[in-house]
Structure formats: C-alpha cells, structure tokens
C-alpha positions in Angstrom: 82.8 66.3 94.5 81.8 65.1 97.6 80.2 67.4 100.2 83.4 66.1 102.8 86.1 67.2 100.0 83.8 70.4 99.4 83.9 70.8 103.2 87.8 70.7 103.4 88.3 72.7 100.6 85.9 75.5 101.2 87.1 75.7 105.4 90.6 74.0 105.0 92.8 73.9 102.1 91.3 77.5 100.2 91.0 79.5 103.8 94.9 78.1 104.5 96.2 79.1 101.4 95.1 82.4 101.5 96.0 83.0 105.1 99.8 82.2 103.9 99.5 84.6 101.0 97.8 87.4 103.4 100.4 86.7 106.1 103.3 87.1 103.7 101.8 90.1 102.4 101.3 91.6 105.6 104.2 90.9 107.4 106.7 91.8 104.2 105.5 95.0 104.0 106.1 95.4 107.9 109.6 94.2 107.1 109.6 96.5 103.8 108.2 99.8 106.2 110.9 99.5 108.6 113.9 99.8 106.1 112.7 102.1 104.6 111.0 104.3 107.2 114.0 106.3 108.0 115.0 107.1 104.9 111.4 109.4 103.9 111.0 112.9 105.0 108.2 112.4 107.1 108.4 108.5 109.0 105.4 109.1 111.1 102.6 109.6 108.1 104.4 106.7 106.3 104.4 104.3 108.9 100.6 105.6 109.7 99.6 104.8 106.4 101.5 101.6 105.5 100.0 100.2 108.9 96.4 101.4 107.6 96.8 99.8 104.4 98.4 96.5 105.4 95.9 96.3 107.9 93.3 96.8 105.3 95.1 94.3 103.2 94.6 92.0 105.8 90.9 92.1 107.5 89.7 92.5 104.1 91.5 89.3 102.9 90.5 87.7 106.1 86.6 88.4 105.5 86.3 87.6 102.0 88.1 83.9 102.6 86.2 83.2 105.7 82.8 84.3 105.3 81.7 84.1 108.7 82.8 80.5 109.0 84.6 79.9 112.5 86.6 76.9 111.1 87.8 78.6 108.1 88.4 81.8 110.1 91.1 79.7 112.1 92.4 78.0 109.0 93.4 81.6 107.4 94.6 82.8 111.0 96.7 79.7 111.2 98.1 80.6 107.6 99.3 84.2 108.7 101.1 82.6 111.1 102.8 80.3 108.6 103.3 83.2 106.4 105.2 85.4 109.4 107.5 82.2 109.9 108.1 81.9 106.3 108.7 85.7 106.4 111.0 85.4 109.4 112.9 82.7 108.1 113.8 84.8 105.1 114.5 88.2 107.3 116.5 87.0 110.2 120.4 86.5 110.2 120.3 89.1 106.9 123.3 91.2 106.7 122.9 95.4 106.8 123.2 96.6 102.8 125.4 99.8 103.2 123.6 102.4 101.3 
C-alpha cells in the first residue's frame, strides 16, 4: 500500500466510518431515552446516566479513532453528523405506538 492510500485510510475512510457508527450509536440511544424516559420510576437518574454513558460511548470512540490526528478528528466528527441525519431520517414523520 502506498503511504497516500495509507494516508486516506488511516485519516479518511476508517475515522469516517466510525464516526457514522458512533453517531448512530449515540444519537439512537438519545432517541431510545426519550420514549422511554417517562415510562421508569425515576426519569431523572435514567436520563443522567444514559447521557453519561452515551457520552462515554462517544469521546471514547472519538479518541481511539483519531488518535490525536486533527484531520481524522474532523473525518469522525463529520461522520456523527451523518449518523444523526441517518438517525433523523429514520425518527421523523414516525407515528405515536399506543401502548
């Protein structure tokens, strides 16, 4: 492999990828939370501790991907916004499930 190709995997394609999963990850489980925060017996611990962990989920994913690397720090942060839009996409215009 070249070093260019290694250069666009390791700080394009990889960091992009992962940014999309991380995103969809994250922004699922804000759309998972919110259904289902007023159905538990105590909403303000659960929302406290789904934020912690996606949040965890998140920087953690972030870190490991990028490495310190500026460009493939923007890659990954441009593919959480790709995942929310995905995640959008899917969420919006949804009808209410009685229950």
């Amino acid at each position: 492999m070249t070093v260019g190709a290694r250069f666009f995997w390791e700080n394009g394609l990889v960091p992009l990828a992962a940014g999309v999963g991380l995103g969809l990850a994250y922004f699922a489980g804000l759309w998972w939370t919110s259904r289902r925060v007023a159905q538990v017996r105590w909403p303000g611990p659960f929302f406290v501790v789904s934020f912690a962990l996606r949040l965890a989920l998140l920087l953690g994913g972030v870190w490991l991907v990028a490495g310190g690397r500026l460009m493939a720090t923007g890659m990954c942060l441009a593919g959480i916004l790709i995942g929310r839009r995905l995640v959008l996409a899917r969420v919006v215009g949804r009808p209410e499930q009685a229950g």
